[in-house]
C-alpha positions in Angstrom: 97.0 166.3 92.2 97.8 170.0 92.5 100.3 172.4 92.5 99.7 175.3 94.8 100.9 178.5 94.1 101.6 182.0 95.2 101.2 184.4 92.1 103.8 187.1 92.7 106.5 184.9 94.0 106.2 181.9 91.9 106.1 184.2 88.4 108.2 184.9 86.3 107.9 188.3 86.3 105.4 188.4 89.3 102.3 188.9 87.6 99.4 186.3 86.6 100.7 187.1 82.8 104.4 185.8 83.8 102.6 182.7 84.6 100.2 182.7 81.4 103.7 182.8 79.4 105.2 180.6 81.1 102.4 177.9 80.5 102.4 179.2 76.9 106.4 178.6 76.7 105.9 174.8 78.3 102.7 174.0 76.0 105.1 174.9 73.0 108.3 173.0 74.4 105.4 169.8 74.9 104.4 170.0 71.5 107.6 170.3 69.8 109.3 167.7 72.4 111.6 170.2 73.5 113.8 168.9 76.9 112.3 171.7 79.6 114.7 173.2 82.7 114.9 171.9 86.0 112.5 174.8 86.9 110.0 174.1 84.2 109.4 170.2 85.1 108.2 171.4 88.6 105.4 173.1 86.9 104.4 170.4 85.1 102.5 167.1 85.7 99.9 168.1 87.8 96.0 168.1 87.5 95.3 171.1 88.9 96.7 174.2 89.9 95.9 176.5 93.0 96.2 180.2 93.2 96.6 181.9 96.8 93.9 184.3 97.0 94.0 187.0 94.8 91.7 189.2 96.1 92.1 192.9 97.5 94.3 192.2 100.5 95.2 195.5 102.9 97.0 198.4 101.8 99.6 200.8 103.5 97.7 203.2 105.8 100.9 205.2 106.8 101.9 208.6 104.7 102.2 208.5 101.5 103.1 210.7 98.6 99.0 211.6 98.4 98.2 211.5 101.5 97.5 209.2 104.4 94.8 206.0 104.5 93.3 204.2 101.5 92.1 207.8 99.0 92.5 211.3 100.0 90.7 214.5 98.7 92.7 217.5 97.5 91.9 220.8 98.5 90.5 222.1 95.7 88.2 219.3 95.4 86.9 220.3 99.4 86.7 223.7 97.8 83.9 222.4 95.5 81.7 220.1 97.3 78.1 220.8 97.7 77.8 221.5 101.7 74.4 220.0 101.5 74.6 217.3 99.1 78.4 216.1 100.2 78.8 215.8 96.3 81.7 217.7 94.4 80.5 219.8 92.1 81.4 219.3 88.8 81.2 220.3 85.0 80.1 217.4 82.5 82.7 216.8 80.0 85.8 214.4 79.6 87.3 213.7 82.8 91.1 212.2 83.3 92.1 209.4 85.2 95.5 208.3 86.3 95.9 204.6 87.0 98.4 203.9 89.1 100.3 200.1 89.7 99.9 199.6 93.8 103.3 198.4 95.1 101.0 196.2 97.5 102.5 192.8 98.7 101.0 190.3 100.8 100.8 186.2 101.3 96.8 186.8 99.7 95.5 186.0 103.5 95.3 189.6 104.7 91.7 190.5 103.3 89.0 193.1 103.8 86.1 191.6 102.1 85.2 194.2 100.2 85.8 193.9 96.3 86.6 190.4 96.7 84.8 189.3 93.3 87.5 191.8 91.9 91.3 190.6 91.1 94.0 192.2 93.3 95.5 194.5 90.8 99.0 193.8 92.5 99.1 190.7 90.4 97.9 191.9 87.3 100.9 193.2 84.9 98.4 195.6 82.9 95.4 196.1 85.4 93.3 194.1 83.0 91.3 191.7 84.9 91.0 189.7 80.9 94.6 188.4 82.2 92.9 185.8 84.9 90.6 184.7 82.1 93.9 184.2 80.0 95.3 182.6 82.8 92.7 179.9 82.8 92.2 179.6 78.7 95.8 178.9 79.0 95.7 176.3 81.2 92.2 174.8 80.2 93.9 174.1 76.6 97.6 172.8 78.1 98.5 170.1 75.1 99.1 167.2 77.7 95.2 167.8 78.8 93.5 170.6 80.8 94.5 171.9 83.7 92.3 173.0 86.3 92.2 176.1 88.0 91.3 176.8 92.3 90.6 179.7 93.9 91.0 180.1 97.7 88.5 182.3 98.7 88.6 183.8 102.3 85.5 184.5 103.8 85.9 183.6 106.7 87.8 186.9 108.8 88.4 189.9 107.8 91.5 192.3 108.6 90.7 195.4 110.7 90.9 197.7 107.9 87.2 196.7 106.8 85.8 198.5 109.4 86.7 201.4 107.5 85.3 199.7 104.5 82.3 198.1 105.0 78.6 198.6 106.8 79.4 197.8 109.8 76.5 194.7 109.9 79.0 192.8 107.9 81.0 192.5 111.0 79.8 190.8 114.3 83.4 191.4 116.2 87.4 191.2 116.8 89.1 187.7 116.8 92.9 187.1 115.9 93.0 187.6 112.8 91.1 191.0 112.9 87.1 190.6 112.5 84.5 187.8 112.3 82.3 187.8 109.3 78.8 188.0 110.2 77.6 185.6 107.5 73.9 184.9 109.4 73.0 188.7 108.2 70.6 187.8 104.9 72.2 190.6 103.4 75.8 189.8 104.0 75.3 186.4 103.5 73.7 187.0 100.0 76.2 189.6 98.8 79.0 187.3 99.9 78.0 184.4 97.6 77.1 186.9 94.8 80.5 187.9 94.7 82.1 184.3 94.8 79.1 183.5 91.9 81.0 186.1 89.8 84.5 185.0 91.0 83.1 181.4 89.7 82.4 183.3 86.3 86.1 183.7 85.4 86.2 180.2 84.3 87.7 178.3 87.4 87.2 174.8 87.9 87.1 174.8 91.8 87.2 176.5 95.3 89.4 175.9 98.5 87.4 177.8 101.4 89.9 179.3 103.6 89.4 178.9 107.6 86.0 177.1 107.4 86.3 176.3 110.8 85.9 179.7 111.4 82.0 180.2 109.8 80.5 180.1 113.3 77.3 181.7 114.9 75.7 181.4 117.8 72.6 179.4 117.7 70.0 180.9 120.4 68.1 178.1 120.6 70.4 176.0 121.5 72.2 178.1 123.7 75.6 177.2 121.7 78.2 178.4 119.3 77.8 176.3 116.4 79.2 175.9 112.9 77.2 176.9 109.9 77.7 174.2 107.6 74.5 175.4 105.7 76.2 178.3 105.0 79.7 176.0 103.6 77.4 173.8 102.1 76.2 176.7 99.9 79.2 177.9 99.3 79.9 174.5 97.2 76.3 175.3 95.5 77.2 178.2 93.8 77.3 177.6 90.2 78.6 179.0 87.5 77.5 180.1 84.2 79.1 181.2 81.2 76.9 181.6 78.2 74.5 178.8 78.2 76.6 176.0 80.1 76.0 175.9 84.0 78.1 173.3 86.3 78.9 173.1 90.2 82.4 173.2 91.0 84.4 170.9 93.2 85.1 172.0 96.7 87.7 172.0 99.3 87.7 172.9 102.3 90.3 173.9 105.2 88.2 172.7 108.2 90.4 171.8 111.5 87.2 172.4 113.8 87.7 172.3 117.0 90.8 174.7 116.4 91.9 176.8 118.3 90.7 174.9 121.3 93.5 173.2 123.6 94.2 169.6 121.9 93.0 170.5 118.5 95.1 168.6 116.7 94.5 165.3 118.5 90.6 165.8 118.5 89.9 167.0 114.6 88.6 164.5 112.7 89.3 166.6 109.8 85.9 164.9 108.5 82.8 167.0 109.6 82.3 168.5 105.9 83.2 165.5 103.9 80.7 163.5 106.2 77.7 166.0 104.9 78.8 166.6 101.7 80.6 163.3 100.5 81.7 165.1 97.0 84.0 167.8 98.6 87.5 167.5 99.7 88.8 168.3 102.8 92.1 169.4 104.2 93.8 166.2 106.0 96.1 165.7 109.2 99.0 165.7 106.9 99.1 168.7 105.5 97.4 170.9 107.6 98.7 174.2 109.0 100.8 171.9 112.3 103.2 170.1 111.4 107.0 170.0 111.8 108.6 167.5 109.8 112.3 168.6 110.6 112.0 167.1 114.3 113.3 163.7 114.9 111.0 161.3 114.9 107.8 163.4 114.2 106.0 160.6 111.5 106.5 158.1 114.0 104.9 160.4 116.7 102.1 160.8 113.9 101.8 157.3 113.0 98.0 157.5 114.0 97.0 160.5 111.6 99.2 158.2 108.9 97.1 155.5 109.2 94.0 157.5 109.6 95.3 158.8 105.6 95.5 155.5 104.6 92.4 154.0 105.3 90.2 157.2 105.5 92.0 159.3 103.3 90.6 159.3 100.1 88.4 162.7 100.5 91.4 164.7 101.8 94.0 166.7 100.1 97.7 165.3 101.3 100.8 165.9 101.6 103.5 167.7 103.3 104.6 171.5 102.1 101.8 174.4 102.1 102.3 177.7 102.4 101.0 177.3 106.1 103.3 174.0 107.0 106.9 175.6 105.2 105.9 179.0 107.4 105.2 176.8 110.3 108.6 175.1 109.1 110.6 178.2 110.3 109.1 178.7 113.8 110.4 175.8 114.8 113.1 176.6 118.1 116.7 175.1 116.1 117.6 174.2 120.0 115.0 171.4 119.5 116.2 167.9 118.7 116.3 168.7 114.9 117.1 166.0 112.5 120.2 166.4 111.0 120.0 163.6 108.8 118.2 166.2 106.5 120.9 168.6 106.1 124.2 169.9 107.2 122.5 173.6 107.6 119.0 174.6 109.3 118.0 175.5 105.3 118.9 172.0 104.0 116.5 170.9 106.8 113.6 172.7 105.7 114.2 172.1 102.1 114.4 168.0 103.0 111.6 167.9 105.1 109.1 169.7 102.9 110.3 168.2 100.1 111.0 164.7 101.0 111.7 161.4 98.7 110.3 159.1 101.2 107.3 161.1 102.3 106.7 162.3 98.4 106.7 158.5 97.5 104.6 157.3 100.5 102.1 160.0 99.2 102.0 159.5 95.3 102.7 156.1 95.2 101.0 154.6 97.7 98.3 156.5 99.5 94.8 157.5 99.1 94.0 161.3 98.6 94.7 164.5 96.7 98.2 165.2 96.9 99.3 168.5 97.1 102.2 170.3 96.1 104.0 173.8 97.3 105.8 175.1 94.0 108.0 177.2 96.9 109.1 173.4 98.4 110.1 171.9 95.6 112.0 175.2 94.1 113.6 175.2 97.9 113.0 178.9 97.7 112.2 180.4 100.9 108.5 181.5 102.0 107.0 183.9 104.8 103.8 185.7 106.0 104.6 187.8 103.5 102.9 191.6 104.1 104.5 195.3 103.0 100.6 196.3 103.9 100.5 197.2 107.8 101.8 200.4 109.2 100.3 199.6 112.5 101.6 196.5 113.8 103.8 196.1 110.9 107.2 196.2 113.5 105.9 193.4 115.5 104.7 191.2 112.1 108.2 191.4 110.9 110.1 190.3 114.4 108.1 187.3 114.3 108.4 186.6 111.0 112.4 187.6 110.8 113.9 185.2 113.2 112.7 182.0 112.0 113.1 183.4 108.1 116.5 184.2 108.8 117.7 181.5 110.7 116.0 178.7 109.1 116.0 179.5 105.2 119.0 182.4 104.9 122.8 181.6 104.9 125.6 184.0 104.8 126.3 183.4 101.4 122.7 184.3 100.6 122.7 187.4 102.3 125.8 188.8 100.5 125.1 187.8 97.4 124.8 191.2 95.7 121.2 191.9 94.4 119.9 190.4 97.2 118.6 192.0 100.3 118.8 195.9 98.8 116.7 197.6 101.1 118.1 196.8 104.1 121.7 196.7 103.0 121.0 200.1 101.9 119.7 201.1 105.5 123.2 200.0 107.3 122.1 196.1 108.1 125.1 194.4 106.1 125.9 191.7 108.1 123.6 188.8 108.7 124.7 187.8 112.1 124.0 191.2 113.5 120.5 191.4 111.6 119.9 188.1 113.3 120.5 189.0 116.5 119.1 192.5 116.7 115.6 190.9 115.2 115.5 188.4 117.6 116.6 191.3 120.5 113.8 193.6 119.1 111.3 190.8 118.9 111.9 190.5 122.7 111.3 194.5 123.5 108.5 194.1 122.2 107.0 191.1 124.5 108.6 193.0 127.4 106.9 196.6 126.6 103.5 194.8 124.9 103.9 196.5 121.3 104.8 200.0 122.6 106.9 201.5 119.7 107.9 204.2 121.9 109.3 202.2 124.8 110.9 199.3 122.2 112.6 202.4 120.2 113.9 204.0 123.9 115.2 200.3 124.6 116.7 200.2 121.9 118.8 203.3 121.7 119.3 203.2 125.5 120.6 199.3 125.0 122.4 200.0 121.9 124.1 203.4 122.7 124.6 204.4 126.1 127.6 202.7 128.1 126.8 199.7 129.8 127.4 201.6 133.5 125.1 204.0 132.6 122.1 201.4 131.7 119.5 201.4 134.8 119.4 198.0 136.4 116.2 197.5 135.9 116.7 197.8 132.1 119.9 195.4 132.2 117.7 192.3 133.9 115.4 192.2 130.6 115.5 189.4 127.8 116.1 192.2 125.7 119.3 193.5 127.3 120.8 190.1 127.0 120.0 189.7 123.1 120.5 193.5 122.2 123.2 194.5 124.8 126.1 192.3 122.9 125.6 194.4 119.7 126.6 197.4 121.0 130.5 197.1 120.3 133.1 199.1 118.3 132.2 197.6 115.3 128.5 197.8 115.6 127.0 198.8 111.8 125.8 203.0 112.2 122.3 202.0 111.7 121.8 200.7 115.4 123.3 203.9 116.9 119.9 205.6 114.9 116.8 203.4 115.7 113.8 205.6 116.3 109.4 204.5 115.6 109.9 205.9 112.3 112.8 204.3 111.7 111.5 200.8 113.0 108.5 201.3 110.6 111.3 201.5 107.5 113.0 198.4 108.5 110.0 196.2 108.8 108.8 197.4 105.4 111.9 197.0 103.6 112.6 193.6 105.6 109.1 192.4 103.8 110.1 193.7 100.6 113.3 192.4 100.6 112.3 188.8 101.7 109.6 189.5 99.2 111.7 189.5 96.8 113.8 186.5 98.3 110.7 184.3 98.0 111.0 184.3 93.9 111.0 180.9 93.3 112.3 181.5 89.9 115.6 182.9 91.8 116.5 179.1 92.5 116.4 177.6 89.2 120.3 177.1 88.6 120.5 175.0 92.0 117.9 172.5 91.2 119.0 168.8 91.9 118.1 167.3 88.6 117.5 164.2 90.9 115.4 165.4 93.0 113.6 167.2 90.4 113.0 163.8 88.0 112.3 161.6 90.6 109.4 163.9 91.7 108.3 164.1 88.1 108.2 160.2 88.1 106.0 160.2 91.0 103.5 162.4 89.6 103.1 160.7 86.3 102.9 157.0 88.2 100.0 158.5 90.2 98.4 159.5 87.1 99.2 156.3 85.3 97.7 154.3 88.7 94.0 156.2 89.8 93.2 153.5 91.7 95.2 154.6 94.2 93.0 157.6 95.2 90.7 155.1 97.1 91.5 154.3 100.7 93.0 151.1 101.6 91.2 147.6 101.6 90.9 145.6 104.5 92.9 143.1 102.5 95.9 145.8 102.2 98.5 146.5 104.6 100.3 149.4 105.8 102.6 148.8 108.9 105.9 150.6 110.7 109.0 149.3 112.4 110.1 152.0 115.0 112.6 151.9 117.4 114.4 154.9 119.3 116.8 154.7 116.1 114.8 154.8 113.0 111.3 154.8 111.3 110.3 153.0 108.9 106.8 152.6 106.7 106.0 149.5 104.5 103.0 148.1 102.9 101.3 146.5 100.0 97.8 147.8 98.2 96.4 145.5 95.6 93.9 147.7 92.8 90.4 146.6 93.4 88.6 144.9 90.8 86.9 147.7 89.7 90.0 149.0 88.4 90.1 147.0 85.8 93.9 146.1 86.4 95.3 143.3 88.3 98.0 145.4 90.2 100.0 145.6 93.1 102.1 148.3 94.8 104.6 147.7 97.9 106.3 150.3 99.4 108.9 151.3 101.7 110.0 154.6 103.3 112.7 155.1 105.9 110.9 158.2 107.3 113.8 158.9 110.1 116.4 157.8 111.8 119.9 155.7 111.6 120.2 153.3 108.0 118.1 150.2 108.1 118.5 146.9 105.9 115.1 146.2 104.4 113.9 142.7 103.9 110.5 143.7 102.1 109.5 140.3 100.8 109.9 139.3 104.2 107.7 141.8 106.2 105.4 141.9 102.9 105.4 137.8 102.3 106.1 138.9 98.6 106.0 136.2 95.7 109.1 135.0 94.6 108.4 134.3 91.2 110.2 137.3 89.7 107.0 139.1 88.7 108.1 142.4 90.8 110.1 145.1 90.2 111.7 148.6 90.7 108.4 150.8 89.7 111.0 154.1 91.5 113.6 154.4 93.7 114.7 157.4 95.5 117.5 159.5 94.9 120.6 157.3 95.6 119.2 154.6 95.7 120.5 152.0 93.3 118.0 148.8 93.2 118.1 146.0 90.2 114.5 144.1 90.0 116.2 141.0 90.2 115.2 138.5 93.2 118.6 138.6 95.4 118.7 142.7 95.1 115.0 142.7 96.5 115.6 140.3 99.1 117.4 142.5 101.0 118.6 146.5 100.4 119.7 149.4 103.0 117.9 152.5 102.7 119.4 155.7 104.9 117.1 158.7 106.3 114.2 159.8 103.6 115.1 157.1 100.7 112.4 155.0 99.6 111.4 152.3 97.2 108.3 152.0 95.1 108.0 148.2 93.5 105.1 147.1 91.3 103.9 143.7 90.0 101.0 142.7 87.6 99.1 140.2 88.5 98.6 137.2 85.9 95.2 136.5 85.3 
């Protein structure tokens, strides 16, 4: 299994050396059998652990105190360049250098290709690059056994800001994330698996290609756009060497193809790589970027793709929460028929979806696959496209990002809390219904005016100011007027009666950095449900104690549902193959949605009745004896579940 992670908002101290000590501290508290916090057991029991890319991601192109873009040269240093040469002139001698931290943030997504065999030196405490390598010595000696180490590499797009950077051959054109990679170039090709070779030669144990649906070119003998899987398949190739020992990592890979196209999600067979290259992983229908768990009755409107996991499964990576589904979580319109079941607030939602007994059971204890964790899911700490980088379209990033962020994973209590939210509470924004609605009022300006900063800060102070009477018409029939209009009252906060570009360009960076801020997962640790938090524990150390269950099911095993317009429910029994070399069996049930249900498992399951199964977990309030009559029959309510195991006599 593996535990995904973002560095700077799920350290410590947001640096990879905050999450070196903190392996160091849990190592120590293993060895001296020392109880660990609620925090620390969700970092714990997992095979493998998986950075967000850490490469050089954008920077800040507005003004800054030395200048504008990414370097500037003084004066003096124009003074003394050679007109021919373009070089500056210089004496030999000592020369100084200040180093300076960058204040850069961003999700990891947001690269520029160039230095990406380089660590971002956002997340690096001292600007040493030795503190990946301690990263991964850290982890490769753990005391309950070595932990592996992914890198996801992007290579796939690159943001806008690389035209600046690069020959321009590395680019063949705009798509929506900025600029295709022009990977059938020799040249660019080569250099772009020389720098993942030396990203290999930190010491990591595996990659997860970013987007490889996105490695296209078109093929002029065949007259098509086609994907170039000889170019992925050499991306899994690359080995790595560190003093005389040489060895091919594993591979995973994030491949959705045809997507975008309409219907994406109901044509992918999330397959083509793992078909050609049967040792790789691939990202499966479960966790990939779509899904919305926190809609009544989604699993049973995904019941295919289930079953699809359970008998095809066992090359994907599974699961629920990723930083692209918890995002995806918070986009969601809350007028939709949410599940309410989950939660009593649109954050209890999100936190019960993503991190769910009954779909955490169903995936550790029962099906076939990687499972994959989100250490931001199971902290319940909040997430976003998280980017302080973009002076351009930085405004219009934060509207779409704010709404959902706000509504979905922020309560009042949150928002006043002191230390939290500093930036904009120092800007005038104190109250979190206003901030709500004046996002979700700028994020309509700028649909209505198609990103013009000028005409969004006009409507703004024309909306926001000026008397209602004196509002042309045509104004007072937009979207806009209908979200922002309301805010203008006598007790409207100062900062709306002063909204200029400039001052729009502040409040998108300091939203980012504030939410940054938010995202610390390290900021939840006193609210932890010990529960929740041991029962997830359990789950991962069954799966390790039962690796059978990796492989997809037999024909002999069953997986079934009961659904009805009131509830959803998943049962089924896997027996280990003989290969095994235990004679084991597994039944499950999840309610996965939906009004309480009384569960006759040995029924549906035609279980022996001999006494030889029992409780292997329950969920969270569930109370279940392994005695015969409590097994007979048992009501589980929305998202419980009940794992039960029996050995087999010989």
């Amino acid at each position: 299994n593996i535990l995904q992670l973002h560095v700077n908002t799920a350290s410590p101290n947001g640096y990879i050396s905050g999450l070196t000590a903190l392996y160091r501290r849990l190592a120590e508290k293993l060895k001296a059998q020392q109880p660990l916090t609620l925090a620390e057991q969700n970092f714990v029991g997992y095979d493998a652990v998986q950075l967000l890319p850490i490469e050089p991601t954008v920077e800040y192109l507005g003004q800054h105190d030395v200048g504008h873009g990414f370097f500037s040269l003084r004066d003096d240093d124009m003074a003394e360049m050679d007109p021919e040469t373009e070089e500056i002139d210089r004496e030999a001698g000592d020369v100084q250098v200040a180093l300076n931290k960058p204040d850069t943030q961003n999700w990891g997504y947001d690269i520029v290709i160039f230095g990406s065999s380089a660590t971002n030196p956002a997340v690096l405490e001292t600007l040493r690059p030795d503190e990946l390598v301690e990263f991964i010595a850290t982890l490769h000696n753990f005391p309950t056994g070595p932990i592996q180490v992914i890198f996801d590499i992007v290579y796939g797009h690159a943001d806008n800001q690389a035209i600046e950077l690069l020959n321009g051959r590395f680019m063949k054109g705009p798509n929506m994330y900025g600029q295709d990679i022009n990977h059938q170039n020799p040249t660019v090709r080569a250099i772009l698996l020389e720098m993942q070779r030396r990203k290999n030669d930190t010491g990591v144990d595996g990659i997860r290609v970013d987007g490889a649906q996105d490695f296209k070119f078109f093929n002029p003998l065949s007259g098509e756009v086609e994907y170039d899987d000889n170019y992925l398949s050499d991306m899994a190739e690359v080995l790595q060497q560190i003093g005389d020992g040489k060895r091919r990592l594993f591979s995973i890979f994030e491949d959705g193809r045809p997507w975008p196209a309409e219907n994406w999600e109901e044509v992918s067979t999330y397959r083509d790589i793992v078909e050609f290259k049967p040792d790789a992983f691939q990202w499966g229908p479960l966790i990939f970027a779509h899904n919305t768990p926190s809609l009544k009755q989604f699993w049973d409107r995904k019941w295919r793709r289930v079953t699809e996991q359970m008998y095809t499964g066992e090359c994907w990576i599974t699961g629920c929460g990723n930083h692209d589904t918890l995002r995806r979580g918070t986009q969601v319109d809350p007028s939709l028929d949410i599940n309410w079941n989950l939660g009593n607030s649109l954050p209890q939602v999100l936190n019960n979806a993503y991190d769910n007994p009954a779909i955490n059971l169903m995936t550790y204890g029962f099906s076939p696959g990687l499972p994959m964790d989100f250490i931001n899911c199971t902290m319940h700490a909040p997430w976003a496209f998280l980017r302080n980088t973009d002076d351009r379209y930085g405004v219009k990033v934060v509207t779409e990002e704010a709404v959902g962020f706000l509504d979905w994973q922020i309560i009042p209590e949150t928002y006043d809390w002191p230390d939290l939210f500093p930036r904009l509470k120092a800007m005038g924004f104190t109250k979190l219904r206003e901030l709500r609605q004046f996002m979700q009022g700028l994020y309509d300006a700028i649909e209505e005016t198609d990103y013009d900063l000028d005409e969004v800060a006009h409507l703004c102070q024309t909306l926001l100011t000026h008397a209602a009477e004196t509002i042309p018409e045509e104004i007072k029939q937009r979207k806009s007027a209908q979200t922002l209009g309301p805010l203008n009252a006598a007790d409207k906060s100062e900062i709306l009666s002063q909204l200029d570009v400039a001052t729009l360009k502040t409040l998108a960076k300091n939203f980012m950095e504030d939410a940054h801020d938010m995202c610390n997962v390290w900021l939840q640790q006193e609210v932890l449900d010990s529960d929740r938090v041991a029962f997830n524990l359990a789950l991962r150390q069954f799966r390790h104690s039962h690796p059978w269950l990796r492989q997809n099911l037999s024909p002999l095993d069953r997986f079934n549902r009961i659904h009805t317009e009131q509830q959803t429910v998943f049962y089924g029994l896997r027996t280990a193959p003989a290969e095994a070399g235990t004679a084991m069996q597994v039944a499950m049930v999840t309610h996965m949605g939906g009004d309480p249900l009384t569960v006759t498992l040995g029924d549906w399951l035609q279980l022996e009745e001999d006494g030889s199964w029992r409780v292997a977990l329950c969920s969270p309030g569930v109370a279940l004896a392994s005695s015969g009559d409590a097994l007979k029959a048992f009501e589980l309510t929305d998202s419980q579940a009940v794992l039960l195991e029996r050995v087999v006599a010989a």
